[in-house]
N, C-alpha and C positions, 0 to 999 in steps of 0.2 A: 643840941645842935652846935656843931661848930661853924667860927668866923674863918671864910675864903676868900683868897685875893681875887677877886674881878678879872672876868678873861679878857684878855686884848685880842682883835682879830688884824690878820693884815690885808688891807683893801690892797695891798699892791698885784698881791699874789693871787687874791679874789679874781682881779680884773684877768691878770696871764691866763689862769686858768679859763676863766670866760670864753678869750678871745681864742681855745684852743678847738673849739667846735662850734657848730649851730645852735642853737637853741631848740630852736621849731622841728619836732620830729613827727616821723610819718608811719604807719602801719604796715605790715606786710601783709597781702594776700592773695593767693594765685601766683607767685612771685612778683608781684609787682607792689610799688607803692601806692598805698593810698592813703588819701589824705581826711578822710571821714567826709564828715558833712556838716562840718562849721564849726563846732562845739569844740572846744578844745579844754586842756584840764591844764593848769600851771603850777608847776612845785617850785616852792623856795626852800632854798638852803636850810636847814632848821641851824646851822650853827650864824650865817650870815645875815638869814631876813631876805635876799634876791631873788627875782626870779632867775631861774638856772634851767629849767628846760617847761617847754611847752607839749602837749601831748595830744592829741586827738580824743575827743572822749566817745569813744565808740557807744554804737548802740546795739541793740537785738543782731537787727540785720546783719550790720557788720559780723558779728559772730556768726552765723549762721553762714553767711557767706567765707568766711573763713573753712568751716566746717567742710561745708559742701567740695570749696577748693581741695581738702584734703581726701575728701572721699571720692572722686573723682582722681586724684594722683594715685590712690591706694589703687583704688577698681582699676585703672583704664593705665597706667604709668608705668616707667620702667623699674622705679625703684624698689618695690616689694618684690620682683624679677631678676635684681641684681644682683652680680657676685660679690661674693664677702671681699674680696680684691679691691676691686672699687668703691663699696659702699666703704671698709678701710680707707680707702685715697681719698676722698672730698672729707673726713672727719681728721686726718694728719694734713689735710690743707690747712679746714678749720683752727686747728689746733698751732698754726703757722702762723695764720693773718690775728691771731688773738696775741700773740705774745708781739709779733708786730706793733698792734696798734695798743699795748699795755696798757701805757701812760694815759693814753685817751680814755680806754674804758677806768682806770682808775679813780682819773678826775672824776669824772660820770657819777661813779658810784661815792664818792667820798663829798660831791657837792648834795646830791639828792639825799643820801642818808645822812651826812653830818658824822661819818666814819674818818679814822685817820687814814691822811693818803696813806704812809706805810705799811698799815694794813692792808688797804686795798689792794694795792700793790704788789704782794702777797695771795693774795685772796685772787687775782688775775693769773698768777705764773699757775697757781693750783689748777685753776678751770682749765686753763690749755693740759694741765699735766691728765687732767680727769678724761678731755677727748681723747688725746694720744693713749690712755686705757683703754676706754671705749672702744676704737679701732682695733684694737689688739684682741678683744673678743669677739667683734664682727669674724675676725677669721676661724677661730675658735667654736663658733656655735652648730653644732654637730647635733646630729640624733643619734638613733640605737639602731642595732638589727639583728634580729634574731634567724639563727639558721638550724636549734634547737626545736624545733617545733613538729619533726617528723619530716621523712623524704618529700612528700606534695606536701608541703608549706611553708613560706615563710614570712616572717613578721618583721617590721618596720616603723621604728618610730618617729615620725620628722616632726621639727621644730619650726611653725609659720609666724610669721609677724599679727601681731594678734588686729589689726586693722589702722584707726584713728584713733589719737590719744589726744587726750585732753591735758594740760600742761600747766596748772597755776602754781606762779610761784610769790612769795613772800616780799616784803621790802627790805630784809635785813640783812640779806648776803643775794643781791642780784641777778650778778654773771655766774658767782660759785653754784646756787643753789638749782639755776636752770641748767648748767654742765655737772648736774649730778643724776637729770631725766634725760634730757633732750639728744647728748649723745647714744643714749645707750638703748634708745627706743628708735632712732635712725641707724641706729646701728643693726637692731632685727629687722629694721625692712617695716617699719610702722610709717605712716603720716602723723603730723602734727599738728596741733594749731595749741600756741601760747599766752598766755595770758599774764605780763609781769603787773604788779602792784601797781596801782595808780601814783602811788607816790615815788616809784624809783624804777620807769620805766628804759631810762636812754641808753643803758650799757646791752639792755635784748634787745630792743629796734636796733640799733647800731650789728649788733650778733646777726641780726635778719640780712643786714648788707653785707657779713663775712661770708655767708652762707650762698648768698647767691655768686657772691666774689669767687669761692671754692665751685658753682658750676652745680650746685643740688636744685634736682630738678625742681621747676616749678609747680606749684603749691603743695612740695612736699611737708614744708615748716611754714604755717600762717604761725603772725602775732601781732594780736588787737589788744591794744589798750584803752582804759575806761576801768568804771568801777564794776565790781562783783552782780550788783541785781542785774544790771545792764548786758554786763558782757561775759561773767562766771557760770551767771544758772543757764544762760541756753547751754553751755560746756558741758554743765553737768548733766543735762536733761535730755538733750537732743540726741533721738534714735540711732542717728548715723554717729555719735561715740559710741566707741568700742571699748575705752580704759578713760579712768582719768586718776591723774597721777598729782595727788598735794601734798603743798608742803606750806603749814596756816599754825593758827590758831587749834587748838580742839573743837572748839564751839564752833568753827565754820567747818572741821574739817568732819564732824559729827553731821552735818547740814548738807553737805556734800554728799556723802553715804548714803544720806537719805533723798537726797534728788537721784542722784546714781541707781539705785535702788529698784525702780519703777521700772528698768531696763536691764536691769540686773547685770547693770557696766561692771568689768572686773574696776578696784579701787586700790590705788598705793597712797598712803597716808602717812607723812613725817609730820610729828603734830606736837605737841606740850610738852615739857621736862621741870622737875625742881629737882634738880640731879643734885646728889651730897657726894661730899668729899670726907671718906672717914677714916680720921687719925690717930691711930695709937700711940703711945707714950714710945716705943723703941724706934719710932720713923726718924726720918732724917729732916727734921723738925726746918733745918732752913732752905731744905728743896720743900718740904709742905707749905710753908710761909709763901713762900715764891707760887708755885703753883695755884693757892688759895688765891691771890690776891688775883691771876691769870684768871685765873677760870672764872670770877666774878667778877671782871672789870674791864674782859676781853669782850670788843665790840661796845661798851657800854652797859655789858650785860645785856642787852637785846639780842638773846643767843638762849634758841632751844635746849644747847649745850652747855649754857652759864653750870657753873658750878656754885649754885646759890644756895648754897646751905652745907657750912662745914659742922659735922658731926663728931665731937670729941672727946675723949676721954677725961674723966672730973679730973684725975690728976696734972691730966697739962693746961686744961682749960681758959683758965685765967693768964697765963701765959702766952698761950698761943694766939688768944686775942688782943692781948697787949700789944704782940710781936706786930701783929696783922694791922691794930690802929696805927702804927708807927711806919709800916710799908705803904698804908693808903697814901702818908702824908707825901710818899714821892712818886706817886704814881700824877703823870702829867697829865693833866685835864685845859684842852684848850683848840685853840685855832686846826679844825681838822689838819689846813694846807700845811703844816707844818711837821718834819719828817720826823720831829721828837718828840712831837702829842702821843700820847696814848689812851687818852677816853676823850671820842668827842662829841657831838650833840646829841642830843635825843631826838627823834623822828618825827616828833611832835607837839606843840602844845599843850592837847589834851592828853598824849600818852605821859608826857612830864608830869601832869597834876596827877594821873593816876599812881605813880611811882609815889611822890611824894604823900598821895594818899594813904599808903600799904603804909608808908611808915610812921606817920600818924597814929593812926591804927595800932598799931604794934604797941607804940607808947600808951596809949590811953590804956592797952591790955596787960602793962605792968613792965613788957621789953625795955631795954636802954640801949642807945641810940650810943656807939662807942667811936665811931667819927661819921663826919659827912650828916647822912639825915635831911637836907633840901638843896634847890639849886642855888647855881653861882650866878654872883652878880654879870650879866652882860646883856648886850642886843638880842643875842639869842639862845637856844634851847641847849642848858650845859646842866648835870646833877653831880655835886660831888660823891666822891667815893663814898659808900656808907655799910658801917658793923652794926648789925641790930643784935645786939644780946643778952641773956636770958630770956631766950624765946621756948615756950612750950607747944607742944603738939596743937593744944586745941587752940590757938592762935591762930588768924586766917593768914598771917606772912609766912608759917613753917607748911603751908600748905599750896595757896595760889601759884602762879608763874608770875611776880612782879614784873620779870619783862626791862631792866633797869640796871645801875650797877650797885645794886647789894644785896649784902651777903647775911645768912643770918645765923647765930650761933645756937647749939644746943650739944649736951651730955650725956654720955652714957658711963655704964661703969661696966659690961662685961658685953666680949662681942655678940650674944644672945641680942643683946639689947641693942646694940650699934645697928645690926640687921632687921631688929623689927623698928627702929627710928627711921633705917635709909626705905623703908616700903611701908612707909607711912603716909603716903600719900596716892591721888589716882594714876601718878604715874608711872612709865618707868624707862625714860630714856637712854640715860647713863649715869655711870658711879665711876668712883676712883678710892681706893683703899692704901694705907698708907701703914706700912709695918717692913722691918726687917726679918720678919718668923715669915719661914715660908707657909708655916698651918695657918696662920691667923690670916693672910693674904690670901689664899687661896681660895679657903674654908671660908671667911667673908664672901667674898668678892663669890663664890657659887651660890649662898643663902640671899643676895640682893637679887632683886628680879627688874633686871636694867637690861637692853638692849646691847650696851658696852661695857664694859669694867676694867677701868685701866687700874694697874698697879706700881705704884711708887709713879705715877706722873701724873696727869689731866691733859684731856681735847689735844692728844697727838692724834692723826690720822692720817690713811693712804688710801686709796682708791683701792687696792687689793681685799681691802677690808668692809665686809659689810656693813652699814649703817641702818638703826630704825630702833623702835622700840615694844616695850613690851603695853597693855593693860591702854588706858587711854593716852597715851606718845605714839601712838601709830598703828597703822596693818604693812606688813609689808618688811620691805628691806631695801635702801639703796647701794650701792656700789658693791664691790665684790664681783666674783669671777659670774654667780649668777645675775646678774644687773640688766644684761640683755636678754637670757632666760624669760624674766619678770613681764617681758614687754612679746612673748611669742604665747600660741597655743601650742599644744599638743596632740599629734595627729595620728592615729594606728592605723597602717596599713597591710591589711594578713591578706598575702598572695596563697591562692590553692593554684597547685600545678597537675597536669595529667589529669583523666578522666572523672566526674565527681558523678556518685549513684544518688540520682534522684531520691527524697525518703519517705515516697509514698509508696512505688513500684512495689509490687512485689518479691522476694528473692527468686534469681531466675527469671525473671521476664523478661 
């Protein structure tokens, strides 16, 4: 274990930030606010220790009446009737009043999670970039038609909003993660009702009052907050969903599936990653360095996407970890509010202990601990950066989602082997390969069975580009040209023209 300097936080900028909104937030359902029925849930900062926002802790009902509100907007409302024109114009509103109000939702997100603002901040310009997509395929989504089918016939394929979806999203990328569903299911002409994390609800309530500010009809988008038993399973259970669409854990989103299931709701599922990063000896060893230390330290490593496990070749091995303990040393861990942190709290208490637990673990299993290994001295929830190395397969850190920021090391000696190490696990969200030989990158990078596969970089993305994974990381796909596809059925409609001979008649009668 190494010795850390103790974070300092600043109460000054605690307080500005405080004073930049309410606290006390409200529910959306039917388009209106409400304010539950007493019970409320309260998160504190995990970097600060304060309360930072208050919540409504929904119950059954509330869900269900969410629900209902959207089934109702779906049956009886204009919006699964509307032209792609307009349904485009309240999501490029949307996409307006978010970049508007940035700042606000970034604090939001960076006090709840214990995220650096700069990130956040980031992480907001994206979401607005992800509706203005969204919108641009509302126009775009088209059927087929066939006029090949013989003189009296012809066939028609249309694209309908598949009904009411169901919406949960995660605590670890808030606004991003709900502008990777919510447009793009309003964009087919769906209702809503969403369900953000109990512990990082303000920046989707908040998104609830853009939404209505943009003029979407009422109770197109419900969202209740509260925890999962309370307010997830009737989501998942209740007849009138038609989809639901997660983005969790495995083990909830496996749980999901199977309440889903009984109703036989269509399912999109963004779920688990221990995504590697594997480096050959002809890479360009100080954009690997770089990216390495990104990809497991970006967010805290609390990222489906974390790049938690670099895979190397024995000949650079020892090097490249060297290189890697020496980049942790300046990667800035501290005070979220501060624009030049770059890893900041953990999400929680107990999720701290369990990080620290994996690496535990590891050690007793024979790993070394090459920097970082437990948290930093402060008031609140901060881990330094940490290299766990010589780690083997049957080791339960070269396998779980530690969920944290470290990274862990392991070797190979021929790309056979690099490929059967990156699918060594039950996932398969994403990879990144690292070679100047276009066969070795290619020819890798098609043998890994990932979702994504970036080459010579890490966790670049664009909305153009599909997202999801293979094996247990997911069902499904988000973003991409198909994204509103995802959220319609498929409907045939084969027209016969002129006269049709009954075919029991006799011939001649």
């Amino acid at each position: 274990m190494t010795a850390q300097t103790p974070i300092t936080l600043d109460t000054t900028k605690l307080n500005e930030a405080l004073a930049r909104f309410p606290r006390d937030r409200v529910m959306w359902i039917g388009g209106r606010e409400v304010k539950g029925h007493g019970d409320t849930i309260e998160r504190r900062s995990p970097a600060h220790g304060v309360v930072v926002t208050r919540v409504p802790r929904g119950r059954a009902e509330d869900a269900r009446a969410a629900i209902s509100a959207a089934r109702i907007a779906f049956d009886k409302g204009p919006w699964p009737n509307e032209t792609a024109a307009n349904r485009a114009r309240v999501l490029l509103k949307v996409a307006d009043l978010i970049d508007r109000d940035r700042e606000a939702l970034a604090l939001m997100d960076t006090l709840e999670c214990g995220k650096p603002i700069a990130q956040a901040r980031g992480e907001i310009e994206g979401a607005a970039d992800i509706w203005r997509y969204a919108a641009s395929l509302a126009r775009e989504l088209s059927g087929e038609s066939y006029a090949n089918l013989g003189n009296d016939r012809l066939g028609f394929v249309l694209r309908e909003p598949i009904g009411v979806v169901s919406i949960i999203t995660p605590w670890n990328f808030p606004l991003l993660i709900v502008s990777q569903k919510l447009p793009f299911a309003l964009a087919a002409g769906c209702t809503c009702v969403v369900k953000p994390s109990e512990m990082t609800s303000a920046s989707t309530l908040h998104l609830g009052a853009l939404l209505a500010e943009a003029r979407l009809p009422e109770g197109v988008c419900n969202i209740v907050t509260g925890y999962g038993p309370d307010v997830g399973a009737p989501m998942t259970t209740d007849p009138e969903v038609d989809m639901i669409s997660f983005t969790g854990s495995t083990n909830v989103g496996r749980a999901a599936v199977a309440a889903g299931a009984a109703t036989l709701k269509k399912v999109s599922m963004e779920l688990g990653g221990k995504n590697p990063q594997l480096i050959f000896p002809d890479a360009d060893m100080d954009a690997a360095l770089d990216a390495a230390s990104f990809g497991a330290y970006f967010n805290a490593g609390e990222c489906c996407n974390a790049g938690s496990r670099v895979l190397l070749h024995s000949s650079i091995a020892d090097e490249f970890v060297a290189g890697l303990a020496e980049r942790s040393k300046l990667v800035t861990v501290g005070d979220p509010l501060d624009p030049e942190t770059r890893i900041g709290a953990i999400i929680s208490a107990d999720h701290l202990g369990k990080i620290e637990g994996h690496v535990r673990a590891a050690e007793q299993s024979g790993a070394k601990v090459r920097a970082g290994g437990s948290r930093l001295e402060s008031n609140g929830l901060f881990m330094a950066p940490t290299i766990v190395d010589k780690v083997t397969t049957a080791m339960d850190i070269a396998r779980a989602e530690v969920f944290g920021p470290v990274v862990v090391a392991l070797t190979f000696d021929t790309p056979e082997q690099a490929i059967d190490l990156a699918n060594a696990t039950d996932y398969g969200l994403s990879a990144s390969v690292w070679s100047r030989d276009v066969d070795t990158a290619i020819g890798v990078g098609r043998g890994v069975r990932a979702g994504t596969i970036w080459v010579n970089t890490f966790m670049d993305g664009t909305p153009e580009l599909p997202f999801g994974g293979y094996r247990q990381s997911g069902i499904g796909r988000e973003l991409g040209r198909n994204a509103v596809k995802d959220y319609t059925e498929e409907k045939t409609l084969h027209v016969h023209t002129g006269p049709r001979t009954s075919w029991w008649l006799p011939r001649g009668a």
